[in-house]
N, C-alpha and C positions, 0 to 999 in steps of 0.2 A: 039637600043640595049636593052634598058631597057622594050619594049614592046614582044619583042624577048625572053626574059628570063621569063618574066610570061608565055606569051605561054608556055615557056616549061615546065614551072610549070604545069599548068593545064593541058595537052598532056601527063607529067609523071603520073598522078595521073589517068588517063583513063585506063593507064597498070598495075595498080599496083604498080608505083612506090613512095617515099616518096620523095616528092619537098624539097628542103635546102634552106634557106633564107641564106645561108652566103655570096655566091657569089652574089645575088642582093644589097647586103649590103655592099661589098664590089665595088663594081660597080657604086653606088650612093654616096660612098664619093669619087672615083676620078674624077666622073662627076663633083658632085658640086665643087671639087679642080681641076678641068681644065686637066683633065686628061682623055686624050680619045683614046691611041697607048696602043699598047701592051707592050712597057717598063712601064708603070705606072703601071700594071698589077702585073710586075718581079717586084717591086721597094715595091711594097704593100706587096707578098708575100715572100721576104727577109724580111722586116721591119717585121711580124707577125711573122715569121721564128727565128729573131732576140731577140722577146720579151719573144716569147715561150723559149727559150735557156737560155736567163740571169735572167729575171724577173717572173719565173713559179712559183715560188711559191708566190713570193708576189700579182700574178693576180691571182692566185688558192685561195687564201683569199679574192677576192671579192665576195660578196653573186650573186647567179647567176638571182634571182631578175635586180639586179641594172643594171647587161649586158645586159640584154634582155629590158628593159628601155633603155637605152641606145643606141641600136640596132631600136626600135619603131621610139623614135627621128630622125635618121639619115632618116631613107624609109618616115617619115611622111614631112620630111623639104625637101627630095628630091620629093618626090609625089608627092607635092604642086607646086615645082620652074619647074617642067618639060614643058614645050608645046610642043604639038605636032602640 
């Protein structure tokens, strides 16, 4: 899956397109939390769906530094734990 989705990174990027690291990031925290159906998918994006609604502005006051750290850590400890 996750070999799957860089391809299409780099496949979009042949066309002209801009690759999004959100859904790889999204993808490598329900792997490493054992999550690998398509409800853990719906569960993820309720749960963001969820945060965005009640907590937008107090996540709108994180500096966007710290997300994007944050973001690195996830893909970097997922990188790491993956075999192929």
């Amino acid at each position: 899956m996750i070999l799957g989705q860089g391809f299409a990174q780099v496949v979009s990027s042949l066309f002209g397109g801009i690759g999004g690291g959100a859904r790889i990031n999204q993808s490598m925290v329900n792997y490493s939390c054992g999550g690998c159906t398509q409800l853990s998918q719906g569960v993820a994006f309720f749960s963001i769906l969820l945060i965005m609604i009640c907590a937008g502005p107090i996540v709108g006051s994180i500096p966007l530094g710290a997300i994007v750290g944050v973001m690195f850590y996830v893909v970097s400890q997922g990188l790491l734990s993956v075999q192929f």
